[in-house]
N, C-alpha and C positions, 0 to 999 in steps of 0.2 A: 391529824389525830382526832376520833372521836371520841366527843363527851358525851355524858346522858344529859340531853337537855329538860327532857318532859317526863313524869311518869303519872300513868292513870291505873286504880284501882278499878274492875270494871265488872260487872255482874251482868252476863244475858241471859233470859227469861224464857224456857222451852226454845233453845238455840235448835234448829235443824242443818246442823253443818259437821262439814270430812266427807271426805271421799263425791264419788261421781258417781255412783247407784241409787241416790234416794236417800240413803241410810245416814243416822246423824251420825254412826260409827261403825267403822263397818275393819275384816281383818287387814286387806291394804293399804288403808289409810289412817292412822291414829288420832291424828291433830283434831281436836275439838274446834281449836282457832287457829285461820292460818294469816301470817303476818302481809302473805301478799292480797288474801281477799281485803282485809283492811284496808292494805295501802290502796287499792285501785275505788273502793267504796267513797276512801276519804281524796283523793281527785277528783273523782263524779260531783262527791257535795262540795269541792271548792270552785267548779265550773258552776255549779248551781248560783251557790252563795256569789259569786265574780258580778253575775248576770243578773241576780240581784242587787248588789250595789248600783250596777249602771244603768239598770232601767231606772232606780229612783233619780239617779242623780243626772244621766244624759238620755232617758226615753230610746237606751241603744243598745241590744240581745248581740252579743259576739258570739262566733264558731268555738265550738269545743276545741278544736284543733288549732285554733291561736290564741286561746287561753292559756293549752297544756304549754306553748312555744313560751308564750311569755313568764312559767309558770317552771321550763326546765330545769331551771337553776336549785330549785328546791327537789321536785320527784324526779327530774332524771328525762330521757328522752332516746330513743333509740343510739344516739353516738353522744350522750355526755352521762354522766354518774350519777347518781339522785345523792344530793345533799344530805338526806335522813334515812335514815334507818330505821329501821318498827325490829323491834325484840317482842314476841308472845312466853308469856308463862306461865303455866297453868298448871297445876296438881290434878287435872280430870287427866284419865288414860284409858285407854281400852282392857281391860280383863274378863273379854268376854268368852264363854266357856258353855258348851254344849254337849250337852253325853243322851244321845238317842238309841232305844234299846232295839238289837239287831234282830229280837225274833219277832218283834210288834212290825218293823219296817219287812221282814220276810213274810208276814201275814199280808200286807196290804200288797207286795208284788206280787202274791199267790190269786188274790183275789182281780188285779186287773189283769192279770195272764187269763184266769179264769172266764170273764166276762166278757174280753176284747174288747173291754172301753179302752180310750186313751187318756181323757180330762180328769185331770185330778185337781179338787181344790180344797182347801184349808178352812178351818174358823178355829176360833178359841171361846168355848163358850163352859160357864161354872167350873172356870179354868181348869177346864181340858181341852187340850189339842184335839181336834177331830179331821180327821183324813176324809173326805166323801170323795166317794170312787164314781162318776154320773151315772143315776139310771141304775144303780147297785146298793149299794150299804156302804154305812159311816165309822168307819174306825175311829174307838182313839188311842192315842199316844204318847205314852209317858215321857216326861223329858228330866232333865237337870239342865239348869241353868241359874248363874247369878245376877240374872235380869230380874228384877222386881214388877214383874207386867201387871201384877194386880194394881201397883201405884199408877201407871200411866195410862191401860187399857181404855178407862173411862174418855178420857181427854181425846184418844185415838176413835171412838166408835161414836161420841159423842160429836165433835169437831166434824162437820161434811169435806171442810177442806183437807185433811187427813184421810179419814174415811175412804174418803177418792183414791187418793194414791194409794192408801193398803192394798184396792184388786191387782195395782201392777206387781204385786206379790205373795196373793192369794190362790193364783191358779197356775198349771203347766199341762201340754200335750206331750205325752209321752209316747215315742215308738214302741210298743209293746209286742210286739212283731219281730222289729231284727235286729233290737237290743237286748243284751244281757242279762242277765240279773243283779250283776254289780254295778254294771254301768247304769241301771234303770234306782239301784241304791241309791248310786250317785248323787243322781239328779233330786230324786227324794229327798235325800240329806239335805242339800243345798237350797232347795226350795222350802224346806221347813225353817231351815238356820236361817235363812232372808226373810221370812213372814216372820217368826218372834227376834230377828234383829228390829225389825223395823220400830219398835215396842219401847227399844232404847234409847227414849226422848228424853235427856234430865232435863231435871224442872228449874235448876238454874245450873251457870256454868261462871264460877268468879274468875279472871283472869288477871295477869299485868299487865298493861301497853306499855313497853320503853320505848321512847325516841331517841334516838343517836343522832348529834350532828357531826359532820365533819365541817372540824374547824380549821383545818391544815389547808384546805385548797382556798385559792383565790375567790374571789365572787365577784358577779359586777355590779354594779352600781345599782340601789335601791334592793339589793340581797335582801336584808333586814327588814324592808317593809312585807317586801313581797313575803318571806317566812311567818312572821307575825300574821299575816292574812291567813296563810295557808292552817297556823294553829287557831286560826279562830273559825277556821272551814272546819275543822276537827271536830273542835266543840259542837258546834250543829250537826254535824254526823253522830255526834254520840247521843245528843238529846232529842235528832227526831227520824234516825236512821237504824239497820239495826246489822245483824248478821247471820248468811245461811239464806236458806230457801223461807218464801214467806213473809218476808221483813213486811212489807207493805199491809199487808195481814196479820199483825200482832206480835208474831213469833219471832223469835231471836234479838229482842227490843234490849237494848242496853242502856244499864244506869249504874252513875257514876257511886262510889264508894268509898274513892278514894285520888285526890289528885296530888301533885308535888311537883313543885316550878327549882331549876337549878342554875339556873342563868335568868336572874331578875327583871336586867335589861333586854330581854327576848320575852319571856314568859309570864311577868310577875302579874300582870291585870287580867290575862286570860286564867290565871291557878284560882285567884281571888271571884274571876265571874264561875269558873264552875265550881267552887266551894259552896255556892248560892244555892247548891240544888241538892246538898249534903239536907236538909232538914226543909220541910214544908208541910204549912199548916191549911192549904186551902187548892181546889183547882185555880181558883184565880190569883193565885198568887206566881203558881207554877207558870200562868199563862203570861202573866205581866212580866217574870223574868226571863222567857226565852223571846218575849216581846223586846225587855230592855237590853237583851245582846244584841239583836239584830239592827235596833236604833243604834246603839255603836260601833257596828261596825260599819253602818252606813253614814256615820257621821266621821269616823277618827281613819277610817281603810282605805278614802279615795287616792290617794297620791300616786297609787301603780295602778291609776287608768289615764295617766298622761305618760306611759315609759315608751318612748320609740316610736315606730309605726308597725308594731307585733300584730294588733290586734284585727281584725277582718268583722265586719259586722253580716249579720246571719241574712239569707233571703229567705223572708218568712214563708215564700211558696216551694222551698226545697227544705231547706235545714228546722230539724223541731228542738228546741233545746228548752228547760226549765229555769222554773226562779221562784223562789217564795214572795207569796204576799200574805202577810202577818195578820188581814182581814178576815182570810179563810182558814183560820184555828179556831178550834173548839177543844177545850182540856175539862175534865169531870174525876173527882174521887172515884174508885171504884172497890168494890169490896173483895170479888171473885174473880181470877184472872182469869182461870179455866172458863166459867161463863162465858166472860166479855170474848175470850179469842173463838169460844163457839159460836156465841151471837153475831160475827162478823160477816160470817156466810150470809147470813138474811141483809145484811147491808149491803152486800156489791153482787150478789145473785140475781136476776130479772124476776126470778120465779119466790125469791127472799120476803117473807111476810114482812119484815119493817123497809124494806125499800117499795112494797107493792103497797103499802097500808097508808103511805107519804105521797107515791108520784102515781093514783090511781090509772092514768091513762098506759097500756101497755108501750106504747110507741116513744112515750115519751120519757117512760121509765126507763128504755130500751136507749134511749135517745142519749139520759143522762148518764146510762150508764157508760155508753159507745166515748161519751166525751171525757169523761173523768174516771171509769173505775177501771179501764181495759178493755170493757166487753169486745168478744170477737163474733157473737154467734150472729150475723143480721143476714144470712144468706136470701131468706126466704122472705124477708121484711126492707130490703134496702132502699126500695124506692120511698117509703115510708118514712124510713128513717131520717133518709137523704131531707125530707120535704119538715121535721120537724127541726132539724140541727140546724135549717137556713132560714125556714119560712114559717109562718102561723098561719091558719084560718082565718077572717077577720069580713063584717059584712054579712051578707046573705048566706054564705057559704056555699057557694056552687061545686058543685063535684061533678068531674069526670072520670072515668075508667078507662086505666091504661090497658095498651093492646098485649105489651108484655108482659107484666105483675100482675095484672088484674085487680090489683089492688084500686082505692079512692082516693085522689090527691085535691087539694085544694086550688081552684085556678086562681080567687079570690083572697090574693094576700100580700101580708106586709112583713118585715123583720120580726124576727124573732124579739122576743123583750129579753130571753132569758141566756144563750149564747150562741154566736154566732162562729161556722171556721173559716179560716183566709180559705180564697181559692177554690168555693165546695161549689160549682155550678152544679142546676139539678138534672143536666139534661145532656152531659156529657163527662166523660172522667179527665182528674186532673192528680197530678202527683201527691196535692195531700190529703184530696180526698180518696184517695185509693191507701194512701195510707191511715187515714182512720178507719175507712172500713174495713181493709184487707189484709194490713200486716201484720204477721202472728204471734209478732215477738213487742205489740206496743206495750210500754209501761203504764201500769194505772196511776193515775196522779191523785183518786183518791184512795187515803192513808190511813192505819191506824198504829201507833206505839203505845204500849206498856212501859209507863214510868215506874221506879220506885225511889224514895230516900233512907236515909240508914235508921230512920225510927218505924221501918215496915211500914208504912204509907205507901198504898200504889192509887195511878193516876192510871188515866186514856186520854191518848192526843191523835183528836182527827182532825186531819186538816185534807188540803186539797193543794197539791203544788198546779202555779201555772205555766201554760205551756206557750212558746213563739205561735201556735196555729190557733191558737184564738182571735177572732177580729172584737169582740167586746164579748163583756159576762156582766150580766146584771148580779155583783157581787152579792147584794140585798137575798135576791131570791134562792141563788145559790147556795150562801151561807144560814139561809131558813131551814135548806134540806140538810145542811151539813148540823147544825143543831140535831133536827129531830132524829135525822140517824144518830147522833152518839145518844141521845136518852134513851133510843129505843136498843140497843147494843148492850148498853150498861143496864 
């Protein structure tokens, strides 16, 4: 039988989530929040947090995959039942409504029949819709709708990281040729109704998280501990994770609002440490408390890293998996969210005025960015790259030119001071250094969240998670650049 064991009151901050088009809301998908993105976000962060305990405590990075094993009894696993259940509740819904006037849309298909262009693209400027037909004249066109775009427009043009995504539904080629007139409506309609969807950013979304346990089935032994970890994984997912597209870049940042424990002997010390973040008077205060969770769970959680022989430890030259280190936080007041989630592009961009105004040398900005922020663009600079993420200059500095890059590499060197990866030789490929260069889908380990508390106090928390493919990081240096980017952010 289940009971509600957990409930959290929960507020995200320009959430970008629903549906599989971009759109925070779009007509086939309604859900602002969906119970299963949660549920797999808050697994992620309990792999994370798992791998943190045991580095502190055994210097030993475990496989996701024998984490989740040792971990089934609580989320479930392809042949057993996940223990908890996630309920979402939320009063946001879709009512969104569009009335486009049919003789302004039969003007603009007169005009590219006219012309024989095909490219139609969009803008919205002194809010009006304007149609530009290329190479022709700009219509515009009136609409109804109960989207509020004047409130969000700002945020959208202003934000690069935004900004970006709007062309993927600013423009369309249109068959002008051996299409219709209705079907050339069509596509019109739909490409306007996608460009002022997009628009539909709220600027917060409250919700409810219930947890359900089932208490009816059996469990086995150390059930109870292993749960208790798994709701204090939670907790860290809600204070420094988020939801939607973005999270790692500001948006979709969740703060708590409201918590409530219903099974004491399961819940009661984890209701009490997130009631800690209900009121706050300082960043350093915010900083010391998500500091003093993580001291206890790395003091009071170890007992299910002795269950069985579930667990498999990672080989740092294939498996990359993360962990927090509490060294690399930086939390600041902040006044403007809008700002700070704009300012963030200059922090993890190569080309970003406060990441180029910090780590002057291109290669090296390129370098840090490659190691911590995502970067993927190094096509044209790899050997370079390659030569700062392992090695420095050091001495006379002698330089040679390679016969392939043409590039200058240093022959004269030693270790890097500042980070080093397992397994990056310079002079041939190897699995993780192909996956730092090469894979399209790396996560960036450096982070920003949007805190708030219930007396309107917002915060920013950047940190830097670490990763198994580090061989050292001069934390010092590191967390020097992770300072001046959040001043220069805020």
């Amino acid at each position: 039988m289940e009971e509600l064991l957990m409930s959290f009151k929960l507020k995200a901050i320009y959430p970008l989530t629903g549906g599989y088009n971009r759109h925070s809301i779009n007509e086939f998908y309604e859900e602002n929040v969906r119970p299963t993105e949660i549920k797999g976000l808050w697994r992620w962060w309990n792999r994370v947090l798992f791998n943190t305990v045991s580095y502190v405590k055994e210097v030993k990075l475990y496989t996701y995959e024998s984490i989740d094993r040792l971990f089934e009894d609580v989320f479930g696993s392809e042949n057993k039942k996940s223990a908890v259940r996630l309920e979402v509740i939320t009063d946001e819904g879709s009512d969104n409504h569009f009335e486009l006037s049919n003789v302004e849309l039969d003007n603009v298909i007169d005009c590219l029949k006219a012309s024989r262009e095909e490219k139609v693209n969009l803008d919205f400027r002194d809010n009006t819709l304007i149609v530009e037909i290329e190479g022709s004249t700009k219509i515009p066109i009136s609409f109804k709708s109960n989207l509020d775009i004047d409130k969000i427009k700002d945020l959208v043009y202003k934000n690069k990281l935004l900004s970006f995504e709007l062309l993927g539904f600013k423009s369309i080629k249109i068959d002008t040729k051996n299409s219709d007139k209705e079907v050339i409506k069509e596509i019109l309609r739909d490409l306007i109704t996608n460009y002022l969807e997009y628009f539909n950013i709220k600027q917060e979304v409250t919700f409810t998280l219930n947890i359900y346990l089932d208490k009816s089935r059996e469990h086995k032994q150390n059930f109870e501990s292993k749960l208790k970890f798994a709701l204090y994984s939670l907790l860290v997912f809600i204070l420094l994770g988020g939801i939607g597209r973005k999270t790692s870049r500001g948006f979709g940042s969740l703060s708590i609002v409201d918590v409530k424990c219903y099974d004491d002997s399961i819940c009661k010390k984890i209701e009490d440490l997130a009631k800690n973040f209900l009121t706050l008077s300082s960043g350093n205060e915010l900083k010391s408390k998500i500091e003093s969770i993580l001291d206890c769970i790395k003091n009071s959680c170890t007992d299910i890293l002795f269950v069985g022989n579930i667990l498999s430890e990672i080989d740092p030259k294939k498996n990359v998996v993360y962990f927090i280190n509490s060294d690399l936080f930086e939390v600041r007041k902040i006044n403007d969210k809008e700002k700070v989630l704009a300012n963030i592009y200059e922090a993890v961009s190569s080309e970003g005025c406060c990441i180029e105004s910090i780590i002057t040398n291109k290669y090296v900005r390129k370098s840090f960015l490659i190691a911590f922020g995502g970067y993927r663009k190094v096509e044209k600079d790899i050997e370079v790259i390659k030569n700062y993420l392992c090695e420095t200059c050091d001495g006379d500095k002698k330089w040679r030119k390679t016969l392939k890059t043409k590039k200058y590499l240093c022959e004269t060197c030693k270790t890097v001071p500042s980070f080093n990866i397992v397994d990056f030789p310079l002079k041939e490929h190897s699995s993780m250094s192909d996956y730092i260069l090469q894979y399209k889908h790396r996560s960036s380990l450096l982070r920003f969240k949007l805190i708030s508390d219930n007396s309107n106090n917002s915060y920013l928390i950047s940190y830097i998670l670490y990763s198994s493919y580090f061989k050292k990081i001069d934390i010092n240096y590191v967390r020097c650049i992770l300072e001046k980017l959040t001043y220069c952010v805020i």
